[in-house]
N, C-alpha and C positions, 0 to 999 in steps of 0.2 A: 651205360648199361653193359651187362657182361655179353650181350652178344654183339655187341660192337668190339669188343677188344676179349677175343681169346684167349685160354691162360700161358700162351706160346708156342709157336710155329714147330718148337719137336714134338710137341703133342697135338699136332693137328690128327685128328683122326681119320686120315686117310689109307693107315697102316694098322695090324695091333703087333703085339711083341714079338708075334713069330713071323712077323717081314710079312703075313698074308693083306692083302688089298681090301678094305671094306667096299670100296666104290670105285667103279671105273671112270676117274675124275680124268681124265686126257691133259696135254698141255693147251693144247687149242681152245677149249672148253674155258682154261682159265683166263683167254687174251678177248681184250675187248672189240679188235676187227684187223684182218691184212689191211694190207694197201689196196685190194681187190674189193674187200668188203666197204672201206670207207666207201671207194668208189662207186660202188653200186649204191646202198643211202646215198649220197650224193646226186645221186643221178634222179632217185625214185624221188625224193625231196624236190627237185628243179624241176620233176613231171607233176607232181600235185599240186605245189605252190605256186607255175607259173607256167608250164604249157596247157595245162586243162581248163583254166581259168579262163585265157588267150582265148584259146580255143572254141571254147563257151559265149564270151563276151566283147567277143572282137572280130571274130569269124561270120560273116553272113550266113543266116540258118540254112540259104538252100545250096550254100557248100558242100564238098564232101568232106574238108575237113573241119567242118563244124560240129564241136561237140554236144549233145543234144539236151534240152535243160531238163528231161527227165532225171537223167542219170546223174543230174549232182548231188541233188538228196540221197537216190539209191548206193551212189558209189561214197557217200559221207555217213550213211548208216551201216555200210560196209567195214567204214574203219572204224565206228564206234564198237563195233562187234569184234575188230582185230584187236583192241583194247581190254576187252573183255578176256579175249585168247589168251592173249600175256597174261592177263592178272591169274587166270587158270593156271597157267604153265609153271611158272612161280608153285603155288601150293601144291599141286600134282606131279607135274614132271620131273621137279628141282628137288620136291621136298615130298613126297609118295603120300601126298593128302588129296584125296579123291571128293572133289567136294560136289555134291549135286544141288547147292542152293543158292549158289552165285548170282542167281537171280534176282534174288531178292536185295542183293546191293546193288546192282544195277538199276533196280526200278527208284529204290528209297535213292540216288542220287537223281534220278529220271524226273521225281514228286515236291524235291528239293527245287529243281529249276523250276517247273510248273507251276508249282505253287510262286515264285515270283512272278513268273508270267502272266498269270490270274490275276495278283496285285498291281501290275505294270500296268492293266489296262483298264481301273477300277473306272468305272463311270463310263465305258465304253460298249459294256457288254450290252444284250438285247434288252435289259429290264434298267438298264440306266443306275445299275445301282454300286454303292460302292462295294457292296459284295461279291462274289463270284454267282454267276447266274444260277449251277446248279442250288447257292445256298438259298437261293429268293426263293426257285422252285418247291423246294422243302421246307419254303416259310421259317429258315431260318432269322431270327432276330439282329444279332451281334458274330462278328469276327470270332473262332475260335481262337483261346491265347495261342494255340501252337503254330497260328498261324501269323502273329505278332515278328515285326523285323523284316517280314520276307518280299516287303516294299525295297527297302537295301539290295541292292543288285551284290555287295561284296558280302552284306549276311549272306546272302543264299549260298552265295557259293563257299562259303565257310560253312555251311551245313550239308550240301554238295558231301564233303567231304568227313563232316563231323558225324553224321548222324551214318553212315555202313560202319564209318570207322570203329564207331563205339560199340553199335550191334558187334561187330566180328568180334570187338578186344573181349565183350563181357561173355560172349557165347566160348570163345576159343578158348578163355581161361577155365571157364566151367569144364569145357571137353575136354582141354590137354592136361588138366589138374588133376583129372581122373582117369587118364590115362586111355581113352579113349579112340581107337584107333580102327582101321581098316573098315569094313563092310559098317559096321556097327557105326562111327561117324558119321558117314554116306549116307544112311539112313535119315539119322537126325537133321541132318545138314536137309535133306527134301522133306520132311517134316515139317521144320522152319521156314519153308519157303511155301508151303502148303498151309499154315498156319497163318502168315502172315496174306498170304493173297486172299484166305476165308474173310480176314478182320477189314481189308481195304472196302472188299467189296459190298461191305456194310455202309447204307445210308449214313448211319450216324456216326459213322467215325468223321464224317468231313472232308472225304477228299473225293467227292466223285460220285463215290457208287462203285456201278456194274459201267459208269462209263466214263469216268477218270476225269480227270484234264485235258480240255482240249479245247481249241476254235481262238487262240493267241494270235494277237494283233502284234506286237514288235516286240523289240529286244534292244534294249538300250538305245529306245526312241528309232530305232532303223526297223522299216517295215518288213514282216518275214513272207509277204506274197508278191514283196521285191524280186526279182533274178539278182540283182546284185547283192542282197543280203545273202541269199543262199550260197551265192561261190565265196561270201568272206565267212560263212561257219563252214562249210568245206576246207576252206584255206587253215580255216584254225584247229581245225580239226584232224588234216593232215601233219600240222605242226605240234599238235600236244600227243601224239602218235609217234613220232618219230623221238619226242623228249622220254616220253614214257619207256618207249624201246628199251633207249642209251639208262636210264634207270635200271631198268631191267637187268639190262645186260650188264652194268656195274656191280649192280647186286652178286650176280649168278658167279661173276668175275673177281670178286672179293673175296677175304675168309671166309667172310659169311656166308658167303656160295656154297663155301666147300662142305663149310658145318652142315648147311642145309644139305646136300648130295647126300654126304656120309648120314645124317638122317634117316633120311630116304632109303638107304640100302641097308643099313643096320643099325638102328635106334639105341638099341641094348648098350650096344659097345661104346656109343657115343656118351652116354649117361655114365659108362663106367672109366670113359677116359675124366672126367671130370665137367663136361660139359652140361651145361642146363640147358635140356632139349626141350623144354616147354618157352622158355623165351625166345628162343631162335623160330620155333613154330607161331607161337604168337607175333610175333615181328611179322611174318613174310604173311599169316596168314590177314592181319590188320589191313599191312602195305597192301595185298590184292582188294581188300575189301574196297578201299578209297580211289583205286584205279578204277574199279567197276563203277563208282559210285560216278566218278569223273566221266566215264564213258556213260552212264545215263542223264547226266546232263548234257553232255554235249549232243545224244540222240533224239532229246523231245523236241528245240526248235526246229530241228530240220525234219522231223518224221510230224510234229505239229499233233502227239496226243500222247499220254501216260494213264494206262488204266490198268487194274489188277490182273489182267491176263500175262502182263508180262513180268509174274509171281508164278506161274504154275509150272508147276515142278517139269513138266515135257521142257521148257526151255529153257532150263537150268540142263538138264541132261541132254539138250542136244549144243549146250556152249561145251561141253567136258568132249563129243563126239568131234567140235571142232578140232581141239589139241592133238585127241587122236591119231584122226586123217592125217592132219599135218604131221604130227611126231613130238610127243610130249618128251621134254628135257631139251627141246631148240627152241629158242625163241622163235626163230625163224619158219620152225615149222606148225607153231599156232599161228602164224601171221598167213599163210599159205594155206595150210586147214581151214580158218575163217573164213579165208577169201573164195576157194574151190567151193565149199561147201554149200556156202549162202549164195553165189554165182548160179550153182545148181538148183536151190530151191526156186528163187526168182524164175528160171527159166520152166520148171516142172508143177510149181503152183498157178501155172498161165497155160501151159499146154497139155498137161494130164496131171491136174492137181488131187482128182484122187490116188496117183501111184509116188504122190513124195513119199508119205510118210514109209511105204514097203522100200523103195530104194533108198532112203535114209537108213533104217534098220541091214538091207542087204550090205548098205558100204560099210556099216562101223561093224558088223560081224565077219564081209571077207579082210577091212583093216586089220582085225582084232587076229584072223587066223595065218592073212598070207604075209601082212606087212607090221607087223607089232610094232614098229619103231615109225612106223607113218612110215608119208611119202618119201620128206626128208631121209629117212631111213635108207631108203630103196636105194636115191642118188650116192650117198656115201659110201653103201655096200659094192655100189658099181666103181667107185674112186678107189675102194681101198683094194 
């Protein structure tokens, strides 16, 4: 495909004929890590996949360095949520598509595992039946087809992956085909995700209702109100994180990185060097779709429910707040955004949960005026 091989490195559009800069592409920006950086993933890697675990499962609980089995779930829907950051960062940061409906491939990967889950346990549920309880309840008869395969532990996760994928490619061809850009996408894009959360939450569409997927017995026959099943989807989940990253940052670190920057800062000129800027958008915009999708499967066993709430448009706009905080255009710093931000809700949804949603709003407007470049920003500006 033409955005895998550029029409040649003198016409990368990082310059145009008058020597002026389209984008401020740095050289650091195009290397995939120092010796400093290996070392730190390195480090962060050997703390999730093997001190915390330890920690968790080998430490007597009334230790003090015993890690606490609340926090495995919490801190593995943390990374699901840093997964999500990237795939943001990617279409926003990288590429200046402001997307408010990311949400919604998050969850259609979230309904994707669910929905195996519900099949994984057919004849175990409360009504003994081989359907999903809520369909008894609804006096449903027969399995939906659409719910056909998702007994297949590898189907699902081929749809995991297939079914945001396809949403993104067939919506983003429609928007980037028409040129479709800035506020005016944004819109659409929470439209979408406000559209689809109205359909979920419909009885008869079959998945749920107003109360989704939920009350899953195992997961590849290992019990999920095990302690030990819980720290091996944390483990896995730390590890499809750190893959996803190195993705990432290949990506950003490629031609096609650069195509995408120059994108982002000047479209125009990128169309008029020769490049076809709707495939390079469609690329990166698909690729995030199927990371979200991937991060909502990895979220439902360990959070144990998927229902239409996590469709509305407020959390779609508050994953874009994550990139933010952190500093859209670093990988690094939607990973750091996620992690601050959702740290904070946890703590202020438990101790003055009616004052998140105002100091939510206060940080992405003082982000927005004193730190534009996020936090990451701040550190860099002190370095440089």
């Amino acid at each position: 495909m033409q955005f895998l091989n550029p029409p040649s490195a003198s016409s990368a559009p990082t310059e145009n004929e008058s020597g002026s800069k389209i984008g401020t592409i740095s050289r650091a920006s195009l290397q995939m890590h120092s010796k400093l950086g290996w070392t730190v993933m390195g480090v962060l890697m050997i703390l999730g996949v093997v001190v915390i675990p330890i920690l968790n499962l080998m430490v007597p609980p009334d230790s003090l360095f015993h890690f606490p089995d609340y926090l495995i779930p919490l801190f593995g829907k943390f990374l699901c949520y840093a997964i999500v950051a990237l795939a943001i960062d990617m279409v926003w940061g990288y590429t200046g598509i402001l997307s408010l409906g990311h949400g919604v491939f998050f969850a259609l990967g979230g309904y994707a595992m669910g929905m195996h889950l519900m099949r994984a346990m057919a004849g175990q549920g409360v009504y003994r039946s081989e359907l999903p309880d809520f369909m008894v309840f609804l006096n449903w008869k027969e399995l939906p087809w659409y719910w056909y395969g998702f007994s297949s532990f590898p189907f699902a996760m081929f749809m995991v992956m297939f079914v945001p994928g396809l949403l993104a490619f067939v919506f983003g061809y429609l928007a980037f085909r028409s040129r479709i850009r800035g506020v005016y996408l944004s819109i659409i894009t929470q439209a979408m995700t406000y559209a689809f959360m109205l359909a979920f939450f419909r009885n008869d569409m079959g998945f749920g209702g107003n109360n989704g997927l939920t009350d899953f017995k195992h997961i590849l026959g290992f019990s999920l109100l095990e302690q030990n099943t819980k720290v091996g989807l944390f483990i896995i989940t730390v590890i499809m994180l750190g893959i996803i990253y190195l993705v990432c940052r290949f990506v950003v670190c490629s031609k096609t990185g650069r195509i995408l920057m120059a994108i982002r800062d000047a479209e125009e000129r990128v169309r008029f060097s020769g490049y076809n800027s709707v495939q390079y958008k469609l690329f990166v915009w698909t690729l995030s779709a199927v990371l979200c999708g991937i991060a909502g499967a990895l979220y439902v066993p360990q959070v144990g429910i998927i229902n239409p709430s996590e469709m509305q448009p407020s959390n779609s706009i508050e994953m874009a707040i994550w990139v933010a905080v952190g500093g859209r255009g670093s990988l690094i710093g939607a990973l750091v955004g996620s992690s601050l931000v959702n740290g904070a809700k946890s703590v202020f949804t438990v101790m003055f949960p009616e004052l998140w949603l105002y100091f939510l709003g206060a940080l992405f407007i003082g982000v927005t005026l004193f730190l534009p470049k996020g936090i990451v920003g701040l550190f860099q500006r002190k370095k440089s």
